[in-house]
Each structure stands twice: as C-alpha cells, then as structure tokens.
C-alpha positions as CSV (number, residue, x, y, z in Angstrom):
1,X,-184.7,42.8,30.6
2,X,-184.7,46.9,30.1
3,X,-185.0,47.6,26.4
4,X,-186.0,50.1,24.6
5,X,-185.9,47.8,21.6
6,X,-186.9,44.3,21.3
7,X,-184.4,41.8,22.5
8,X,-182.2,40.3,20.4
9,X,-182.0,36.4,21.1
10,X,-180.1,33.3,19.7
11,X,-181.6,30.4,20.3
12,X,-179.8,26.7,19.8
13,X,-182.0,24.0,19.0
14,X,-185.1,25.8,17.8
15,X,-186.1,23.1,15.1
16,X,-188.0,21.1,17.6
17,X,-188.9,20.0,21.0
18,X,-188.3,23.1,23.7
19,X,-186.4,24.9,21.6
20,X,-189.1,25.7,18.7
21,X,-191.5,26.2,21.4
22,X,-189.0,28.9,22.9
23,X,-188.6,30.6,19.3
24,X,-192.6,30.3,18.7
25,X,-193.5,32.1,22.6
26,X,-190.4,34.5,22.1
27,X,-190.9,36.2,18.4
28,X,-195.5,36.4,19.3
29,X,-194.0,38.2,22.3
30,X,-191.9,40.7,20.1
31,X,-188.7,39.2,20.8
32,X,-186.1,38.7,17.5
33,X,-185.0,34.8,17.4
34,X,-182.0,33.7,16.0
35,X,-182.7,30.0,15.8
36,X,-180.0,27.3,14.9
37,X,-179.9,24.1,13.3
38,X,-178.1,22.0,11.3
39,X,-180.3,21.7,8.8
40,X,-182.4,25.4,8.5
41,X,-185.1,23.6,5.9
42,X,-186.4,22.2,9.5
43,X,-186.5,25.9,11.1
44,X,-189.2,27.7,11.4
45,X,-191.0,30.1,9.5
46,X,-192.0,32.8,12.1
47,X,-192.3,36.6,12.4
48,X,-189.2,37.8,14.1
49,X,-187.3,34.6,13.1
50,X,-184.4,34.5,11.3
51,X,-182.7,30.5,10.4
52,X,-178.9,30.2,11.4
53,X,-177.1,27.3,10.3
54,X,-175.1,25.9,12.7
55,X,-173.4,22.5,13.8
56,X,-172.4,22.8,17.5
57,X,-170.6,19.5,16.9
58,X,-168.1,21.6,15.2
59,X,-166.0,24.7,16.5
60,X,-165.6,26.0,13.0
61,X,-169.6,26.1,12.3
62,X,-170.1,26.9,16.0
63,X,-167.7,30.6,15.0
64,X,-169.1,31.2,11.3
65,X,-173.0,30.9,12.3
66,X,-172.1,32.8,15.7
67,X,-170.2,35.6,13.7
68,X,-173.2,35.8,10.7
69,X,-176.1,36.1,13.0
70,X,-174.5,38.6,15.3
71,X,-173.7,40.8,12.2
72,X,-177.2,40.6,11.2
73,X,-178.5,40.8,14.8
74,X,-176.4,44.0,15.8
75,X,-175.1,41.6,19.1
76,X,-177.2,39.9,21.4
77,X,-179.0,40.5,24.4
78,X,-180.4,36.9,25.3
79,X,-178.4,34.0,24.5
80,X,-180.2,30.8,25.4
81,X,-178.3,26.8,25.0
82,X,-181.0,24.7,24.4
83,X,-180.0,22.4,21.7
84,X,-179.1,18.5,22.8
85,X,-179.8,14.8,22.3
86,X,-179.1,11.8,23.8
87,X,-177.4,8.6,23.5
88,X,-178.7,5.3,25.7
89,X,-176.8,2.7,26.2
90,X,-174.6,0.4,29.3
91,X,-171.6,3.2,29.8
92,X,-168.5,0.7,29.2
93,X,-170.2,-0.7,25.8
94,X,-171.3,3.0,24.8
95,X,-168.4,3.9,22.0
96,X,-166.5,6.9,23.1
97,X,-166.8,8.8,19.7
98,X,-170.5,9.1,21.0
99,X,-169.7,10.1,24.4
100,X,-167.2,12.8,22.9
101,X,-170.4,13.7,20.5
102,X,-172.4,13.9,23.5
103,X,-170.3,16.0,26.0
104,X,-169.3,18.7,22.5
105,X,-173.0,19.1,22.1
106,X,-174.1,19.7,25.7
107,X,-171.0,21.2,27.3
108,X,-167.9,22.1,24.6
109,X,-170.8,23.8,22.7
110,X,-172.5,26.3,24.7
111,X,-169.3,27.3,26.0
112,X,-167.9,28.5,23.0
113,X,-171.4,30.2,22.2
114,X,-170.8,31.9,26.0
115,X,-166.9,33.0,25.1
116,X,-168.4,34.7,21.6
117,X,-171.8,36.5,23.0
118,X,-169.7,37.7,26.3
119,X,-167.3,40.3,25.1
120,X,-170.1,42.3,23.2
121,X,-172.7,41.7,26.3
122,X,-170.1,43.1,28.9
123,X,-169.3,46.3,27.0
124,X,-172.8,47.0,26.2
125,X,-173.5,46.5,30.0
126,X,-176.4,43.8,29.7
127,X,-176.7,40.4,28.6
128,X,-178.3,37.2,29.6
129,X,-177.1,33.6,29.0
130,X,-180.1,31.0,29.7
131,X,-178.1,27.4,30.0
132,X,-181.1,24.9,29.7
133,X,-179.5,21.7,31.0
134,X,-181.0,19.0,33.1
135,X,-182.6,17.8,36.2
136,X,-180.6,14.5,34.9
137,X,-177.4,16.2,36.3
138,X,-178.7,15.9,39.5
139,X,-180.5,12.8,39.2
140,X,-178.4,10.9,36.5
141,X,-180.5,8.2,34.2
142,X,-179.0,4.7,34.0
143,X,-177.7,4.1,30.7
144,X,-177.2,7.5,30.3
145,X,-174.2,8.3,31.6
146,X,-172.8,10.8,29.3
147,X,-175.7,12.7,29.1
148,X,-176.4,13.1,32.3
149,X,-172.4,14.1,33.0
150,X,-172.5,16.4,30.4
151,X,-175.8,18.4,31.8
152,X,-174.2,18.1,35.1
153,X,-171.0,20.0,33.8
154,X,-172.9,22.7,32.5
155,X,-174.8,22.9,35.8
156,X,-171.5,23.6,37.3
157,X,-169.9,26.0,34.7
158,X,-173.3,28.3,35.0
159,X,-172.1,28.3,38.6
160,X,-168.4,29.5,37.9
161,X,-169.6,32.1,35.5
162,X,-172.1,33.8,38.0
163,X,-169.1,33.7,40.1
164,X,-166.0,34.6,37.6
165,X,-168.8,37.6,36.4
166,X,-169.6,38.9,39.4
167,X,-170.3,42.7,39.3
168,X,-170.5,42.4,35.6
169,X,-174.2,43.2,33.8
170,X,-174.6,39.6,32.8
171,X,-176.5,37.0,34.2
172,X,-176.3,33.8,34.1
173,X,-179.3,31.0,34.7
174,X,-179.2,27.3,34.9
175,X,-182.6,26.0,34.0
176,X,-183.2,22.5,34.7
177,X,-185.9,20.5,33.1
178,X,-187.4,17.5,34.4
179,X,-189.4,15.3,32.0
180,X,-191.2,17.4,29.0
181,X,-193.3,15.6,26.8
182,X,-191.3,15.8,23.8
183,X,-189.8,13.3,21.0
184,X,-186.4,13.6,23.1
185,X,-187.2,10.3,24.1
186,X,-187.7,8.7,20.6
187,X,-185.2,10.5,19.0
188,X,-181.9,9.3,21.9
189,X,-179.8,6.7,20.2
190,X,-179.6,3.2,21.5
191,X,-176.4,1.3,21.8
192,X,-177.1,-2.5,21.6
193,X,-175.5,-4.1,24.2
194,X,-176.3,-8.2,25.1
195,X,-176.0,-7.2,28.9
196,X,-178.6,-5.9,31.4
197,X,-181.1,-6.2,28.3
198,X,-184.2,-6.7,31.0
199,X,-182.8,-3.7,33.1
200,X,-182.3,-1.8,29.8
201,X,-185.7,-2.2,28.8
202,X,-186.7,-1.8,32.3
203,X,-185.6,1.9,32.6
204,X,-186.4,2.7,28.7
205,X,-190.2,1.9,29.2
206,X,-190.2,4.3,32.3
207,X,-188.3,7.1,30.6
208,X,-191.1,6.5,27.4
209,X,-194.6,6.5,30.4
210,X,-193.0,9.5,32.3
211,X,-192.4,11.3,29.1
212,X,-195.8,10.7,28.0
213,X,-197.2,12.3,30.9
214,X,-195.0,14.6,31.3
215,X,-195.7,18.3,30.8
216,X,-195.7,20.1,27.5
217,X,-192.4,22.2,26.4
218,X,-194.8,25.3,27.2
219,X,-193.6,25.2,30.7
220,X,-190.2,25.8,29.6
221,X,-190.9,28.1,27.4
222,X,-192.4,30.5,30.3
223,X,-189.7,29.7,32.4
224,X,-187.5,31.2,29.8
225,X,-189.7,33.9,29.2
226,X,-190.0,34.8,32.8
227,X,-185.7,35.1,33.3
228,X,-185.5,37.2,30.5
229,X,-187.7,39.8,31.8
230,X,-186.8,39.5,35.5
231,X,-184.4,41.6,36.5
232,X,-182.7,39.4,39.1
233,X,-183.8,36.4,38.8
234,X,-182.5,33.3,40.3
235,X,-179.1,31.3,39.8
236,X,-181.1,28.2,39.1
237,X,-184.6,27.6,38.0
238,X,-186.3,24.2,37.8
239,X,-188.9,23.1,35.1
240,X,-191.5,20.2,35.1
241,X,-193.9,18.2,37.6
242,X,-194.1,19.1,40.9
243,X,-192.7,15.3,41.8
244,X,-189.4,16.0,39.7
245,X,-188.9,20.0,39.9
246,X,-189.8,20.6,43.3
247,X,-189.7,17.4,45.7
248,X,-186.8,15.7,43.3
249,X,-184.3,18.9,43.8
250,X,-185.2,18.6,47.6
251,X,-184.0,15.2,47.9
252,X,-180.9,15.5,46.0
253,X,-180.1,17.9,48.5
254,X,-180.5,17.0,52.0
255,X,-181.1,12.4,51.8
256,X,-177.9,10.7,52.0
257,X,-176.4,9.1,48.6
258,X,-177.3,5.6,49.4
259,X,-181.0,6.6,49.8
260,X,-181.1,8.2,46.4
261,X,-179.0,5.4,44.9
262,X,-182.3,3.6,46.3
263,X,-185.2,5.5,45.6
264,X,-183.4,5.7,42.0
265,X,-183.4,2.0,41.6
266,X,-187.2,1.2,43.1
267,X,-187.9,4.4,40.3
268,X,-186.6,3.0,37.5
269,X,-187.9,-0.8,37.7
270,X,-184.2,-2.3,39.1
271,X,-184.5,-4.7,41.0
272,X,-181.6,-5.7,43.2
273,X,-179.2,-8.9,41.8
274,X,-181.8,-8.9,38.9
275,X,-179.6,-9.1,35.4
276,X,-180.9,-9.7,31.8
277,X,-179.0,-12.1,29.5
C-alpha cells in the first residue's frame, strides 16, 4: 500500500489464534493495529496496538467500537475480518439461535464493519478490506454446516464488492485458510446429539490430527502482510498445506460434485451405510 505514513489497520479477532498473530507481525512491521475483542483484558499489549472493544454479535457494539477507533485512528487504510468461531454439531439438532450466532459473526458482522470503513476509504482514494474466511466454504466440514455456509457467503460477497467497486481505490481480498494449527479446534462448541455419534467422532478426531499438523498462524499472517503491500494483488488468496491450499482449490474446481462428495467422505473417516447409535 503507498503511504507516506504507517497504515492504519483494524483488526477483528486479535486476542488469539490468527488474529493476534496478524496484530503481533503488523505493529513489529510499523503498522498501527486496532485490535477487537470482547473482552480487551485478553488483547495484547503491543507497540502500535491500541484495544477496541467490540462484540460483532451486536450491531450496536459493532457501530460504537467502529466509530471510537476510527476517531482515534484518523480512518483506516487496512480493514482486515478475521474474528470467528465455530459450532459442531448434526445440522437439524444444531439450535438455530447458534446458527444465527454463527452466520452474525462470520457474515452480518464483517459487513457492517465493510459499510462503516468504505465511505472514508473511497473519498480518501485507497483502502483495503482483507476478508479472512475459509477454505471450508469450498469444501464444507460435516457437522459444520453453518460455519462452513457462513465462510462461503462471505466468499461470495468479497466477490460482489470487487465487482459493485469496480474503478473505485478499494480492494477487496478473500483469503481462505485451510487448517492452521490453532485452538480453533478446541475452542468450536459441540451440540450433543444421540445420532451419528461414531461419524461424529469420526470427523472430530480428523479435524483435531490435521489441526495438529497443520501449519502455524504465521502463514497467514504473511499472507496478510503480503496483500497489504501489493499493489494489485489477487481476488483470492489461499493459506495452508500444499494438500489443502493448492491441490484442494484445484479439485473443487474442475471434479464433478459426486467425486468430491466422495473424496470428502473417504477424508473424513465416513464410511458408507455406517451410522452410530
């Protein structure tokens, strides 16, 4: 990004995970972070860092920490939507108060933050807006349905931006993590459910061994790093293991949806007419 000055960011999500690794790479490289959370006693403490308190499960906080940290900010040059969780569980026992919870946090969320950062982007004449969803949009995770709807969403409203903002000074970048060793995993909700319990536990254990081996949230960090100081960089960037981010995005592209439906079963231990009780 051109700058005289050192880019203004805010960052959801910077208490953990990608996100604090994001806010740590960003501020050593001169970049001021505006990091979110709900709770700022689990921000940060940083050079360049300044806490934000914000609950993106609410519009209300979602306007009062926007307004607050761009008045101390001077506007924004780099907003990045990082923050998320996730909720596992069979998709008709799943109760729909987490499903809304999931799709405000992923989706309803960042685009609110995208409607308040625009205006001042577009009339300073630069901006970027980082959407970090998922490689789970393409390839959806049993038993995580509305995560992997909601990433998917996103996905597709980076897209209609690019479009809608087309000879505008703003970019917009859909950067899609595979698997990054993390505590995502340990920290997604379960929703006990007496059916499918084998196929359940099944995909849980393989989400648990490929997050363990999985690369660390550095990769994403660069990623990031890398859009904000290219100057045209591309529509849609994706993170992770070579297996996943390069051969995975491959696949969802050109095999036919009955071999993926396949390859996705044989991946995550489901065996065909096989059903816990």
């Amino acid at each position: 990004m051109e700058s005289k000055r050192p880019p203004t960011v805010l960052l959801t999500g910077a208490s953990s995970g990608i996100g604090l690794e994001i806010a740590r790479l960003l501020t050593a490289r001169g970049c001021e972070v505006w990091g979110t959370s709900r709770d700022t006693a689990k921000l940060p403490q940083l050079p360049h860092f300044h806490p934000v308190r914000m609950d993106l499960a609410t519009d209300a906080s979602i306007r009062e920490g926007f307004a607050q940290a761009q008045r101390a900010a001077g506007g924004f040059d780099v907003l990045i939507n990082n923050a998320g969780s996730g909720v596992f569980g069979p998709t008709v026992f799943v109760p729909v108060e987490l499903e809304r919870e999931q799709f405000q946090l992923l989706l309803h969320g960042p685009l609110e933050l995208a409607r308040l950062a625009l205006p001042a982007m577009c009339q300073r004449g630069c901006g970027v807006i980082i959407n970090i969803t998922s490689l789970a949009g393409a390839f959806p995770i049993p038993y995580m349905a509305a995560y992997s709807a909601a990433k998917a969403a996103l996905s597709a409203c980076s897209q209609c931006l690019r479009l809608e903002l087309a000879g505008m000074p703003v970019r917009v970048v859909d950067v899609q993590p595979g698997d990054i060793n993390t505590a995502f995993h340990t920290a997604t909700r379960r929703v006990a459910a007496d059916t499918d319990r084998a196929r359940q536990e099944a995909v849980w254990e393989v989400q648990r061994r490929e997050m363990a081996a999985a690369p660390p949230p550095r990769c994403v960090a660069e990623t990031v790093w890398s859009v904000i100081n290219t100057p045209n960089p591309p529509p849609v960037v994706t993170v992770g293991s070579f297996f996943q981010a390069k051969l995975g995005p491959w696949a969802a592209r050109f095999l036919p949806a009955r071999w993926l439906d396949w390859f996705l079963r044989r991946y995550y231990g489901i065996q065909d007419g096989s059903r816990g009780s």
